[in-house]
N, C-alpha and C positions, 0 to 999 in steps of 0.2 A: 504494500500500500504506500500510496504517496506518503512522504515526508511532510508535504503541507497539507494534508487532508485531515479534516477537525470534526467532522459530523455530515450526517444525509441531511442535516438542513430543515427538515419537517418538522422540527420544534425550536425555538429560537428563545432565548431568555428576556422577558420585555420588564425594564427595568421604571418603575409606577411613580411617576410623581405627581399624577392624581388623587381623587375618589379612589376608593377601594374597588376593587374587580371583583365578581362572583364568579366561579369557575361555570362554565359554558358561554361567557359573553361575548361579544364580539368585541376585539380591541384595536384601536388603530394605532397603526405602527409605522410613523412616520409617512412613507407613501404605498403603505400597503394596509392590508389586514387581518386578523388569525381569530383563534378563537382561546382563552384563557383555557387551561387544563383544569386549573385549580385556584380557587382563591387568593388573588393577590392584597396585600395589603394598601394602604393609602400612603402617600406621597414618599414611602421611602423602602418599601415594599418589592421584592421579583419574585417570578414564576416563569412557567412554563406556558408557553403561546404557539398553539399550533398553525404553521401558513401553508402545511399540506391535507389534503384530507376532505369528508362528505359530514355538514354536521345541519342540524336542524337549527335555525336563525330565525330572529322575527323579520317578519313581511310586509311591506304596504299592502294595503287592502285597496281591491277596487279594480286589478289587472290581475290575469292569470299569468299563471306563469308554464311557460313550456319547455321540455325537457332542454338543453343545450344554449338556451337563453341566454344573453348576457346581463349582467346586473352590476348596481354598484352599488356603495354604502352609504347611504344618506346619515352621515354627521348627526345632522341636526333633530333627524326623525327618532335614530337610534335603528333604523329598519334597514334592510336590503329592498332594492327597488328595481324596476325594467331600464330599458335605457328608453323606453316610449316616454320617462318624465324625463325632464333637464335637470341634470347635475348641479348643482349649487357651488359656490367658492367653497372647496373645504374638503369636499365628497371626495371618494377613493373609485375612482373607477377602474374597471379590468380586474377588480380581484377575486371574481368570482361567477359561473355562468351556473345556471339552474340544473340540479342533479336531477329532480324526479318532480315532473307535472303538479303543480297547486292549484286549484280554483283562487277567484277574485276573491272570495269571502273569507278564505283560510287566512290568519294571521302571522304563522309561521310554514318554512318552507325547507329543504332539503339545498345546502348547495357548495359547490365543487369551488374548494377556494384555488386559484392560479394566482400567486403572488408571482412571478416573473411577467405580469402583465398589466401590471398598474401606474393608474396618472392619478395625481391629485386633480382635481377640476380649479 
């Protein structure tokens, strides 16, 4: 194995100088974003942040969603969203396309994060 090789990457340590993190949340991570393993603490606080993987996230209501979809994270809403809304200054886009079909009413959704595909808006 390479000499520079330090990990597969799918977990990344995000170091919290926020609010406290509840482990399953969506966290943003500079210009991408994961999803918290575990409970991280508030403002001085790390854990473990998954930017690989299929997890269940909450969802704007109102748009279905279909399988391969692209989505981004709406900041402000705290939701994953279609790209049929406009991204706002802030939002993460490219970090995640829909794992498995949602109706409009469903509130949470399945979805496939790709952090080598992100822009801040």
């Amino acid at each position: 194995m390479a000499k520079t090789y330090l990990r597969d990457g799918k977990v990344l340590t995000f170091a919290n100088s926020g609010s406290a993190i509840a482990s399953g949340a969506v966290v943003k991570m500079g210009n991408t974003v994961g999803v918290a393993l575990q409970d991280i603490a508030a403002t001085t606080g790390s854990g473990p942040v998954a930017v690989d993987g299929v997890f269940l996230v909450p969802k704007t209501t109102g748009v279905a969603w279909v399988a391969g979809g692209k989505l981004f994270w709406d900041v402000s809403a705290g939701k994953f969203d279609t790209m049929a809304a406009t991204p706002a200054t802030g939002d993460v886009t490219g970090a995640a396309i829909v794992a498995e079909a949602a109706a409009s009413s469903d509130t949470t959704g399945y979805v496939k994060l790709t952090p080598g595909n992100t822009d801040i808006a």
